[in-house]
Structures are given as C-alpha cells and as structure tokens.
C-alpha positions as CSV (number, residue, x, y, z in Angstrom):
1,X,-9.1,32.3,-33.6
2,X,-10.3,31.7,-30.3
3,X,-9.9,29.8,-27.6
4,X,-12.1,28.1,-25.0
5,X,-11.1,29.0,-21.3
6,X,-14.1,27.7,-19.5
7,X,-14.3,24.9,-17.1
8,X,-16.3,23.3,-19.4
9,X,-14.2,23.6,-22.5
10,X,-11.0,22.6,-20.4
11,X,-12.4,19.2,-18.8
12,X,-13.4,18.7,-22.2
13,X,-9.8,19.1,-23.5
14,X,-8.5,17.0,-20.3
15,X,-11.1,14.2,-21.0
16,X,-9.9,14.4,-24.6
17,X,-6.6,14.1,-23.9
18,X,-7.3,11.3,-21.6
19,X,-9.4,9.3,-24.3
20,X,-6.3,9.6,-26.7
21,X,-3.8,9.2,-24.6
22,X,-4.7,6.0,-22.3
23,X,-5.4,3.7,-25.9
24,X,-1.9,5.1,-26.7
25,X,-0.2,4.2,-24.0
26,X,-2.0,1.0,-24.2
27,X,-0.7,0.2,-27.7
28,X,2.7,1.0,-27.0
29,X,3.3,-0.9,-23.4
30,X,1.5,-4.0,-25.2
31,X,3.8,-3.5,-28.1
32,X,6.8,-3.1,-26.1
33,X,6.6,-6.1,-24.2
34,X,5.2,-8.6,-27.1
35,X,8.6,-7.7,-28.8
36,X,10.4,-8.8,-25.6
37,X,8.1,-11.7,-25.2
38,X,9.0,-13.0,-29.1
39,X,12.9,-12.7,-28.5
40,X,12.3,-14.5,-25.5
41,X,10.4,-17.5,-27.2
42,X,12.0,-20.5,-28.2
43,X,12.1,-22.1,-31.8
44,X,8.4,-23.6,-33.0
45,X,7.2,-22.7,-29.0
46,X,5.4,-20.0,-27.1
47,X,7.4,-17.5,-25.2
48,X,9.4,-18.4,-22.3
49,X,7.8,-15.0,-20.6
50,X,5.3,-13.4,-22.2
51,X,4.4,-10.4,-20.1
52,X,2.2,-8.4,-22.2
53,X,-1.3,-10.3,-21.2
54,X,-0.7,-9.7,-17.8
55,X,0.6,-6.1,-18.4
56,X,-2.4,-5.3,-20.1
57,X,-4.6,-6.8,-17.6
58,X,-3.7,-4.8,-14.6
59,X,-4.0,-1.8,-17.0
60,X,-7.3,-2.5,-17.4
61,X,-7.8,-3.0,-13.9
62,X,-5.7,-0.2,-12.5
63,X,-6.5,2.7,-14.9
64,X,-9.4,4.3,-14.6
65,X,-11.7,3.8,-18.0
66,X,-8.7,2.0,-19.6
67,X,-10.9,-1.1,-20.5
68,X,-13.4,1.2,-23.0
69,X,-13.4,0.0,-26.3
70,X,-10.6,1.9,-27.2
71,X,-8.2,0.5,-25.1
72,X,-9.0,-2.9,-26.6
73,X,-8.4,-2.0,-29.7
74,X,-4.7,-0.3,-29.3
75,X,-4.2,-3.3,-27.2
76,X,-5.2,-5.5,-30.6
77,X,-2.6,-3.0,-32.4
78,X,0.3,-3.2,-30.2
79,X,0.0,-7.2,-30.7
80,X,-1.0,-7.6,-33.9
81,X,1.9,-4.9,-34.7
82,X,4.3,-6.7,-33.0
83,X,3.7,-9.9,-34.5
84,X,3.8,-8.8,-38.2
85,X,7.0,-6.5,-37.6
86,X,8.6,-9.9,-36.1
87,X,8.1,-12.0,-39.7
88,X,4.5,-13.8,-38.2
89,X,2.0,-14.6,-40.9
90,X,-1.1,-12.6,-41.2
91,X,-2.9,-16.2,-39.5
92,X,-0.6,-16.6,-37.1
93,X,-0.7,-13.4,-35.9
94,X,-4.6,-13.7,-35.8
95,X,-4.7,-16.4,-33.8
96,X,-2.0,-15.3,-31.5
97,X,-3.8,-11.9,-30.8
98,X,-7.4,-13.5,-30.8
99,X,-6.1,-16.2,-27.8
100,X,-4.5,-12.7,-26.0
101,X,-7.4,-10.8,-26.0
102,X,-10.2,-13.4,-25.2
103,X,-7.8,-14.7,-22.5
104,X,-7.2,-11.2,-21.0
105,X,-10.8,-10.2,-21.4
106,X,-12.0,-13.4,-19.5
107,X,-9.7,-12.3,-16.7
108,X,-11.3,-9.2,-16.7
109,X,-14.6,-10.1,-16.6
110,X,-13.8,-12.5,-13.7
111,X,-12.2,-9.5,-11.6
112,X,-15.1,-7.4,-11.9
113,X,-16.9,-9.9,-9.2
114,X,-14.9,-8.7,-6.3
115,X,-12.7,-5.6,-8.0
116,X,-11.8,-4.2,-4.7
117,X,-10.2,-7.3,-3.4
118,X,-8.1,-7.9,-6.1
119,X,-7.0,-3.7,-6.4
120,X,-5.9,-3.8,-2.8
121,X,-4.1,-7.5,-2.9
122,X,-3.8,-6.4,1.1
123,X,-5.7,-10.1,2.1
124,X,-5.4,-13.8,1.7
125,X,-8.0,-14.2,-0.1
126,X,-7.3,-11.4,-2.3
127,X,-4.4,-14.0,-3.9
128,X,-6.7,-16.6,-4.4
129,X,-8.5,-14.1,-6.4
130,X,-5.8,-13.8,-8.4
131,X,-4.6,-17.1,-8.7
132,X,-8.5,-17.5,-10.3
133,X,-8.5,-14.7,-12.2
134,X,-4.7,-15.9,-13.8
135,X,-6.6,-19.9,-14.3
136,X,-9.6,-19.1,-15.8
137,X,-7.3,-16.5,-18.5
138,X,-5.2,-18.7,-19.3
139,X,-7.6,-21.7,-19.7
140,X,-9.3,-19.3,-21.8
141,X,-6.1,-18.6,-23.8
142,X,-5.8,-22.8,-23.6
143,X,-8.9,-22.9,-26.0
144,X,-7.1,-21.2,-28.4
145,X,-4.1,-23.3,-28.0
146,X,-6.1,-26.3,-28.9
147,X,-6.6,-24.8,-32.0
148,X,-3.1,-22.9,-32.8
149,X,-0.7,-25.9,-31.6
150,X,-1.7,-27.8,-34.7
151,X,-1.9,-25.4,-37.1
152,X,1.4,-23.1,-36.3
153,X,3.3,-25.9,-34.6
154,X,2.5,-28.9,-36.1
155,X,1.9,-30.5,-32.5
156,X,-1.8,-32.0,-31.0
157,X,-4.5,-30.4,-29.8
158,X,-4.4,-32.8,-26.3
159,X,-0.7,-31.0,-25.4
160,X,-2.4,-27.8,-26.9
161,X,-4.6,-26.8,-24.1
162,X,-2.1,-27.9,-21.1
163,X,1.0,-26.1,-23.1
164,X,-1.0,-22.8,-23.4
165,X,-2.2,-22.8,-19.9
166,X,0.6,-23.4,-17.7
167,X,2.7,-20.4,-19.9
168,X,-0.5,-18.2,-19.3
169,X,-0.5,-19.0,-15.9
170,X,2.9,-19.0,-15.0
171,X,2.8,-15.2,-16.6
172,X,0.1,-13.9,-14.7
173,X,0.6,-15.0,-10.9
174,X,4.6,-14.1,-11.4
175,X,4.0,-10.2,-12.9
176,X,0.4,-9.6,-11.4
177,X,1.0,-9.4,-8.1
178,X,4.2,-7.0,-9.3
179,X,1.3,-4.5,-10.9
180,X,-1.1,-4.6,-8.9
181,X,0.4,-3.7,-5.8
182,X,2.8,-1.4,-7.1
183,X,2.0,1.7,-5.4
184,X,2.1,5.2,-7.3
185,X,5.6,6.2,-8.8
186,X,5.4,9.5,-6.5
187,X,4.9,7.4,-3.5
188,X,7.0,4.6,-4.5
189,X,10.1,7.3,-5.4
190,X,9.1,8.7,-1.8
191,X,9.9,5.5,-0.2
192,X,12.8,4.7,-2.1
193,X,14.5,8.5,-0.7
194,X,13.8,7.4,2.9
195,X,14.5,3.7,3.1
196,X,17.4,4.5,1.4
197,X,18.3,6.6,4.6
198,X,17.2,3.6,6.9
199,X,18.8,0.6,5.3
200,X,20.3,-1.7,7.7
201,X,22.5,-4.7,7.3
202,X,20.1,-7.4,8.2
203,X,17.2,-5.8,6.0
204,X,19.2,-6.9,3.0
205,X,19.5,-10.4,4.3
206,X,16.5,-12.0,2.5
207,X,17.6,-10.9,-1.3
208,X,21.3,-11.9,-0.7
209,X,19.0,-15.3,0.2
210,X,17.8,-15.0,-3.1
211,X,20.6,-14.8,-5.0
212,X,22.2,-17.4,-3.3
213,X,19.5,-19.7,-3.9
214,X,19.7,-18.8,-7.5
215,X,23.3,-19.6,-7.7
216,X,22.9,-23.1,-5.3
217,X,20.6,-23.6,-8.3
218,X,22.9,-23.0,-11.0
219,X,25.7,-25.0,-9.5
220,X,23.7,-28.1,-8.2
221,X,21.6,-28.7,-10.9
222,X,18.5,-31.2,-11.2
223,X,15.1,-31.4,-11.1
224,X,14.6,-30.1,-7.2
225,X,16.7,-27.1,-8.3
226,X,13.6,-25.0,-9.2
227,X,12.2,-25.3,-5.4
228,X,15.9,-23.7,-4.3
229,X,14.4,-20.3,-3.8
230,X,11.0,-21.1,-2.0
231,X,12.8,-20.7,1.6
232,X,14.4,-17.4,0.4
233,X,11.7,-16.0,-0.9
234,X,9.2,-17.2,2.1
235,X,12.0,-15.1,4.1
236,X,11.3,-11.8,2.2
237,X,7.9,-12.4,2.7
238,X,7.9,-12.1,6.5
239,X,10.5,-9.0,6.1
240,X,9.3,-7.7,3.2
241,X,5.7,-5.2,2.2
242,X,4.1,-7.5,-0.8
243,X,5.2,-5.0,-4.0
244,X,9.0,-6.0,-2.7
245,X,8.1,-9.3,-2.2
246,X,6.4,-9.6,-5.5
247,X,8.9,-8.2,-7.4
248,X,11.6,-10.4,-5.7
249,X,9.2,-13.5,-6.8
250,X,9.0,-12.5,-10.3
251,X,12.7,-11.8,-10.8
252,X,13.1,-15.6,-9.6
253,X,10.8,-16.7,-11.6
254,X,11.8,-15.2,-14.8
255,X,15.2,-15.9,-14.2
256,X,14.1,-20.0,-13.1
257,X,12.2,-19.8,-16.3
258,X,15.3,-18.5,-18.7
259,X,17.3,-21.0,-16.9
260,X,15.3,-23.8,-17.6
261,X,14.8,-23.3,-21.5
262,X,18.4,-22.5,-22.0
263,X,19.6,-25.7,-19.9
264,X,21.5,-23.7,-16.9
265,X,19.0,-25.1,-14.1
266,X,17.1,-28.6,-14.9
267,X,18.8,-30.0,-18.5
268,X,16.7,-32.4,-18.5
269,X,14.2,-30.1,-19.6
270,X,14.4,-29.7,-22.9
271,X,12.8,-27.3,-24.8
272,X,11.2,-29.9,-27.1
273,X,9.9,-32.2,-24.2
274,X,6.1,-30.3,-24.0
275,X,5.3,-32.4,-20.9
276,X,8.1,-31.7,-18.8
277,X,7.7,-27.7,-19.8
278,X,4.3,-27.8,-18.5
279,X,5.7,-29.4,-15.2
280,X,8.0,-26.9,-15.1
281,X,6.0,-23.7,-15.3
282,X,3.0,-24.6,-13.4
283,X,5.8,-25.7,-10.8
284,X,7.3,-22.0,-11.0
285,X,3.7,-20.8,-10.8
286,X,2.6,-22.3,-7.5
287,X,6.3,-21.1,-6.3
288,X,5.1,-18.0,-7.2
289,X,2.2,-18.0,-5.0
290,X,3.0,-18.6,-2.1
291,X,5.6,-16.2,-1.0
292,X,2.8,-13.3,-2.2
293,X,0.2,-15.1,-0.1
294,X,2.7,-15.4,3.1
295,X,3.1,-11.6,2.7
296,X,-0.4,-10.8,2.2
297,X,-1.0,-12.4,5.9
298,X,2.2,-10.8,7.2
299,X,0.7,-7.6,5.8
300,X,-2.7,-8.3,7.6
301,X,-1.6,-9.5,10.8
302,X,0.7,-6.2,11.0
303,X,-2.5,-4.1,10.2
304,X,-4.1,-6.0,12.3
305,X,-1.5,-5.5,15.3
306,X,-0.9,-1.6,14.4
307,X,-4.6,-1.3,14.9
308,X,-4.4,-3.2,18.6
309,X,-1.5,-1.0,19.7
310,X,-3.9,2.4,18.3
311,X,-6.5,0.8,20.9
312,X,-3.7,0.3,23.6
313,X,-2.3,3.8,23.7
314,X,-5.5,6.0,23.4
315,X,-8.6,7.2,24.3
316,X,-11.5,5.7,21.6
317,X,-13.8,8.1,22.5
318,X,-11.1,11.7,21.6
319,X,-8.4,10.1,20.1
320,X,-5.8,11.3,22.2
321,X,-3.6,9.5,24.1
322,X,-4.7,7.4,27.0
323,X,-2.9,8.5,30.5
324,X,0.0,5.9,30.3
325,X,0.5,6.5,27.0
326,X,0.6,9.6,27.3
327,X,3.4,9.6,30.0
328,X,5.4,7.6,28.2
329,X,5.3,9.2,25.1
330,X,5.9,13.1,27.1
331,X,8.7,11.4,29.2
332,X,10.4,9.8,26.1
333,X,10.5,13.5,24.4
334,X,12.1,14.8,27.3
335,X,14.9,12.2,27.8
336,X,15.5,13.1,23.9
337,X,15.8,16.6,24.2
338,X,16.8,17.7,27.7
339,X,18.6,20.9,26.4
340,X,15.4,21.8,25.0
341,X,12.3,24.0,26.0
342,X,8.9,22.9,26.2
343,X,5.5,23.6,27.5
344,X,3.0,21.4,29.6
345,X,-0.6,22.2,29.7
346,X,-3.3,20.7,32.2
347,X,-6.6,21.6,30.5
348,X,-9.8,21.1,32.3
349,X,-13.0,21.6,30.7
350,X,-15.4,23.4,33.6
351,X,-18.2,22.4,34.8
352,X,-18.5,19.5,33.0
353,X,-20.4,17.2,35.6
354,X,-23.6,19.5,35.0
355,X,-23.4,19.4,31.7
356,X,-24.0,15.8,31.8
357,X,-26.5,16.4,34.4
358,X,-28.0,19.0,32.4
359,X,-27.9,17.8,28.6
360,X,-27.3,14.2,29.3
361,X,-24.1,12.0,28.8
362,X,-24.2,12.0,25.2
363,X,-23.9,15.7,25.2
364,X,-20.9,15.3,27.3
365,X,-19.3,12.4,25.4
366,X,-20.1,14.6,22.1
367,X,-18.0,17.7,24.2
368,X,-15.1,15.3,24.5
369,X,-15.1,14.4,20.9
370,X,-15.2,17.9,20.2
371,X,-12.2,19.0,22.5
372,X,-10.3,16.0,21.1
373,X,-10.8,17.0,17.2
374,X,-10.2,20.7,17.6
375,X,-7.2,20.3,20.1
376,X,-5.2,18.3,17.5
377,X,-6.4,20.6,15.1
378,X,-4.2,23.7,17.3
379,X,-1.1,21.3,17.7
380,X,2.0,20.5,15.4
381,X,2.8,16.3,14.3
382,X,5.3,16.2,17.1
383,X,2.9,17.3,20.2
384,X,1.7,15.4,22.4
385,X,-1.9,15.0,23.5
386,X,-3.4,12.6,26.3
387,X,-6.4,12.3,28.4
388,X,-6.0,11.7,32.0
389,X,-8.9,11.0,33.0
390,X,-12.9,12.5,32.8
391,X,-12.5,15.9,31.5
392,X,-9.3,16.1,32.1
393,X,-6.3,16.5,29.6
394,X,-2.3,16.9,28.9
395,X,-0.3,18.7,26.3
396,X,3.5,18.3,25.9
397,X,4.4,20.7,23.3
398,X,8.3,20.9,22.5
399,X,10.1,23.6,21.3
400,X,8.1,26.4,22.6
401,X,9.0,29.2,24.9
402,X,6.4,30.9,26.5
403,X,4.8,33.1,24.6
404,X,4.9,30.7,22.5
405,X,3.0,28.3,24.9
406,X,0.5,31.4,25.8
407,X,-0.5,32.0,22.5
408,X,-1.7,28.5,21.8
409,X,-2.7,28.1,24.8
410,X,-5.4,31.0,23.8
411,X,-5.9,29.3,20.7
412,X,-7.0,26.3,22.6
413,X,-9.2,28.2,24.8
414,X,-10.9,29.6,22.0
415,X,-11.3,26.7,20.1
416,X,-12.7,24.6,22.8
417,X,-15.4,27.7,23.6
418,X,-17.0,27.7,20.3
419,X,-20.6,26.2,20.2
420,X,-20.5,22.6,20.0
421,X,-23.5,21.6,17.6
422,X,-25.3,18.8,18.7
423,X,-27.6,16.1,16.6
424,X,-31.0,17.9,18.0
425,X,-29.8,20.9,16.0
426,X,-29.1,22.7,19.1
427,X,-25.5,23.2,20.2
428,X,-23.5,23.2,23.5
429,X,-21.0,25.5,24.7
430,X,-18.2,24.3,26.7
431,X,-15.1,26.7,28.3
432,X,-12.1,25.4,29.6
433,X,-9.4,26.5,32.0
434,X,-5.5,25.9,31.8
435,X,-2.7,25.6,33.6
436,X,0.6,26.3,31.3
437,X,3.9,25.1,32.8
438,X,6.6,25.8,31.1
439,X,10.1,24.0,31.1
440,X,13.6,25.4,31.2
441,X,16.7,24.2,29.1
442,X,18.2,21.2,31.5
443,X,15.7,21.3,34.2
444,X,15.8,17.7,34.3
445,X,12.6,16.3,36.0
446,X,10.6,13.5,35.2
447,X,7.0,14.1,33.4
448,X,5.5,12.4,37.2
449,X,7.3,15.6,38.8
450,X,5.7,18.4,35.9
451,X,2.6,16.9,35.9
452,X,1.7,18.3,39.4
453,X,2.9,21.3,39.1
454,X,0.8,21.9,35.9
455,X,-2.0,20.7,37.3
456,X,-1.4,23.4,40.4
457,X,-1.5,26.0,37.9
458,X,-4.8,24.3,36.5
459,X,-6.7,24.6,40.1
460,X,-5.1,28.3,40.3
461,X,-7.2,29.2,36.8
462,X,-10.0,27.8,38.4
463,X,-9.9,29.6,41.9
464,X,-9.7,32.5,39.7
465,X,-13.1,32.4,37.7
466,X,-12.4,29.5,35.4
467,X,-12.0,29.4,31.3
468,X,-9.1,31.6,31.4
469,X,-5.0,30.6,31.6
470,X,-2.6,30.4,33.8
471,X,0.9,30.4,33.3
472,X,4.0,29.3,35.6
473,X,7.4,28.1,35.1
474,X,9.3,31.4,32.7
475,X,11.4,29.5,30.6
476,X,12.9,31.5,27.7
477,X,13.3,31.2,24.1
C-alpha cells in the first residue's frame, strides 16, 4: 500500500476533505438550530425564533464554496431531519423545508449583486443591503406561507403571507448582522484576552442599559414596552464596534420576542391574535435595525477620522512622521522612560538637490519613497521615524545603547545605498550621512535640546566626506 505525498495528491486530499466536511457541517448547524427553533414555537404557530434560515444563509455567504450543491442538500437534511425526528408529517415537513430553502436561496441570489458590501457590513448602506436581502427572503418564504397556513394550520391564506414574513424577517436582520460581522474565532479570542485587560467601568455602561431596559420592560408592561431598549441599544452603538453591538441587539430581540409569546412583556399579545404577532415582530425587526445601522456610521466616521489623523501626523509622500509629529511622539517616549537609554539619529541623504537637478523631481520624490520604505523596514514597532523637512530625517530609537545604535545605524546606511530602481528601468543610487546621538539614563532634556545636537553630529559626517556615521553622546548599556 502506498501513499500519495505529492502536492498534488495532498491538495487533492485537503479539497476532499473540504467538499465532505463543509456539507457536514452544514447539515448539522441547520439541524441543530431547527431543533431549537421547534421547542421554541408555539402550539399550531411558527417558531418564535427560528434561526436556522439566517444561519444557513451567512454560511453560504461567508464560507468559501459552501453554497455548491452539496451544501444545499445537507442543508435540506438537517431540516427535513429535524422536522421528522420532532413528530412533523412527511407534508409538513415538505413544505416547511421547501419555504426554507427557496427563501434562503432568494436571499442568496439577491446578495450576489453587491457581495462585498454585505461581507464587510462596515457602511450604511451595507444594512440596507441587508435589510433587502432579509425582505425579499422572507417574502419569498411568505409564498409558501400562503400555501402552508391553510393546510397545516387551518388559518387563511390573506394572514398567510404577512405571518410568514414578519417571523422571516424579524429572524434575519436580528442574527444576520451577528454572523456576518463576527470576525474570525482566532481574532475574536484575541480581542477578548486584551479587552479583558482594558475594561473600564464606564465601557460596561451601555449593557447594564440593556438590561435595565429589559427589566423596565418586564415590570411596566404594555404595548410601548417593546421600544424600552431602543435608547440602550442606540448607546452601544456609539460605544460599541457593530459584532458587539449586534449581538447585544439580537439578545434583546430574542429575549423581547420570548417575552411577548409567553406574556411577560405586552399580554395583550396573545399568541392566537395573528395580527398583533405580525405587529409585534416586524416592530422588533425595525428595532433591530437601527442600532446596527447607527454603528455602521460610528464605524465609518471613526475610519474615516483615523484616516484624517494618518494625514495629520505624516509625511504622504515616505510615510513617516511629519516634523511635529514626530516631536511629539519622540518627546512623549522620553517623558515615559527617562531612566532609559536611547538613540537619536539625524539622517541626511547627500547631495540630493543634484539629483533632482540631474534625474528630475520624480527621481527624487521616488529616493524619498525609497528611504521611507527601507528605513521602517531596519526599525522595531516602537521607533520612531519623522521627516523634518526636504531630505532630511529623525530616528528615536529606545532602548539601545550604542553599539546598538551604531549597528543600525550601518544597517541604515546600507540600506539607503542600494540602487534605487526607477520606472525607465534604470536605477538611482543615493548615500546618506548620519549623525548618532546617543542618550544617557536620566539625562533629562527635551527632544528641542537633542535635536541640535544630533544634527551637529550630522554636519560633522558631512565635513568628513559624507555617507558615513557619526557618533556622539556614549551612553552605556
């Protein structure tokens, strides 16, 4: 017996896996949550949350490949499975898994117009999206109801339609947004570690709002009671990234929804009153919608804001730090650590004025770029790295004695000597000379006092034949 080692025969084995595995995991998630959507549902009525449509639909849209045929039919499995192991009839449990699938595939089909939109859920719009993808499957699944309500629940086809749609819809814009901006379980156990670590008083503020309002709910009573929330939750969405946010809306709404059919919140509402159900749920559903939205713009206009501060503190053209920036930054890593050693470089690259002259102001800006890339390349996440002006630059590296210091200072020199290649083909080199300062334990000056004296050491490499280093300042290790 043999086995095939090649890359061929083991991408074979992982696509394998992958076509097996993903229906599998299909059939069993929808499974899962059809039998906690049928001890959910009421007596003769569709489930108060049925989250299995809405499950598989952002499987389909966030799994690579999950939507090939067999993924469909697991997904027809897991409900059909679900249904018959629950006492359905083989009809009922036709019809039921018929109106699933045609509704979840007409969402599908609807999402591939703008897929990336709706993936991200990072804009405005992208909600709307959703809140159109959610309508047009659940009045898909309504056509179905038309049919079913008569035939399984002895009621009319006009309340059919209306009955099926606002469940559907309530289902999908509550556990939607959950899924599909849910980031991976790596990143989201990440997150959990460190914020953790950072919790504050005040950043638990909004859910204890939550829960309140739940409880207001509980205790007041009446029909406004289902609105309770919508302050709270409009609170986590300014606080709040949308996956928290999201899943903060859907645990109000499922609990508004179990409240409502078991009289807690709302008694008028009872379970046999189709009318007022509708009301109800397509109430909770615009609820849902617009906390998500409000944190979809908070999560733009942050973006958005990040993005202007970028601009504000550096340099577009090298990326490094603009002048004030970068004094603020190297002066803030001082006051922070003024037991600690650390080096200051002035780097000048030489002759730079005739290679614009020469080659042409492109050429130079393409020699800045250059510098800027391969500089950050040579330096740690806590450096610091600014432009002050022309061809002039600033390093603040902490922690470093100076050999330390020398040695990357070398590196530097190096790096910024190698030939630049331009868009002609031909390529442009550039040297560079340096003045290293370095600072002693509790010396105690401002970055405005260093920065000249660095920049004396800088003119002293250049008196001295340029694209070499000079060094001042001793401190030790």
């Amino acid at each position: 017996m043999s086995v095939d080692t090649s890359p061929e025969g083991t991408a074979a084995g992982r696509q394998g896996t992958f076509a097996i595995g993903i229906p599998l995991l299909i059939g069993s998630v929808v499974l899962i949550a059809c039998l906690f959507g049928i001890y959910t549902r009421p007596a003769d009525f569709l489930a108060t949350l049925w989250p299995a449509n809405a499950i598989l639909l952002a499987m389909f849209i966030r799994i690579p490949g999950a939507a090939r045929p067999a993924g469909w039919v697991f997904a027809a499995i897991g409900f059909m499975a679900a249904d018959l192991m629950t006492g359905s009839s083989p009809v009922m449990t036709l019809v039921l898994t018929a109106a699933n699938l045609f509704g979840v595939g007409v969402g599908y089909a609807v999402h591939l117009w703008h897929p990336d939109r709706i993936r991200a859920l990072k804009e405005p719009v992208s909600v709307l999206w959703l809140a159109f993808i959610a309508a047009a499957a659940a009045a898909s699944a309504g056509l179905f109801g038309m049919l079913a309500n008569p035939l399984l629940f002895q009621r009319s086809i006009a309340t059919g339609w209306s009955f099926w749609f606002a469940t559907e819809f309530v289902n999908y814009v509550t556990i939607l947004p959950v899924l599909l901006s849910a980031p991976p379980l790596a990143t989201l156990a990440e997150r959990w570690k460190t914020s953790r670590l950072s919790i504050r008083g005040p950043d638990i503020l909004p859910v204890l709002a939550v829960i309140a309002a739940g409880g207001a709910a509980s205790l007041i009573g009446g029909a406004g009671s289902v609105a309770f929330p919508v302050p709270a939750l409009l609170w986590c969405a300014i606080v709040y990234p949308i996956f928290p946010t999201a899943a903060l809306t859907l645990i109000s709404g499922v609990w508004t929804l179990a409240a409502v059919s078991t009289g807690l919140v709302g008694s008028q509402f009872v379970p046999d009153n189709e009318v007022d159900l509708v009301s109800i749920r397509l109430g909770i559903s615009l609820v849902a919608l617009a906390p998500i939205m409000l944190a979809c713009v908070m999560q733009s206009r942050n973006e958005l804001l990040a993005r202007l501060h970028y601009m504000a503190m550096h340099d577009p053209l090298t990326g490094a730090r603009n002048r004030d920036s970068f004094r603020a930054a190297a002066q803030l890593a001082l006051d922070k650590d003024r037991d600690g050693t650390f080096a200051l470089m002035m780097v000048d690259l030489d002759h730079f004025k005739a290679v614009n002259d020469r080659f042409g102001h492109a050429a130079g800006d393409r020699a800045l770029a250059w510098f800027g890339e391969h500089a950050r390349g040579c330096l740690r996440p806590g450096d610091i790295l600014g432009r002050m002006g022309g061809e002039e630059f600033a390093i603040l590296v902490p922690g470093c004695d100076q050999q330390g210091a020398a040695g990357l200072a070398e590196r530097l020199r190096a790096v910024i000597s190698a030939p630049i290649p331009m868009e002609n083909g031909a390529s442009l080199v550039v040297t560079a000379s340096i003045g290293l300062l370095t600072i002693r334990p509790g010396d105690g000056r401002s970055i405005d006092e260093l920065l000249p004296e660095a920049d004396k050491l800088l003119y002293a490499a250049k008196e001295k034949g340029r694209n070499r280093v000079e060094t001042g300042g001793g401190a030790t290790a």
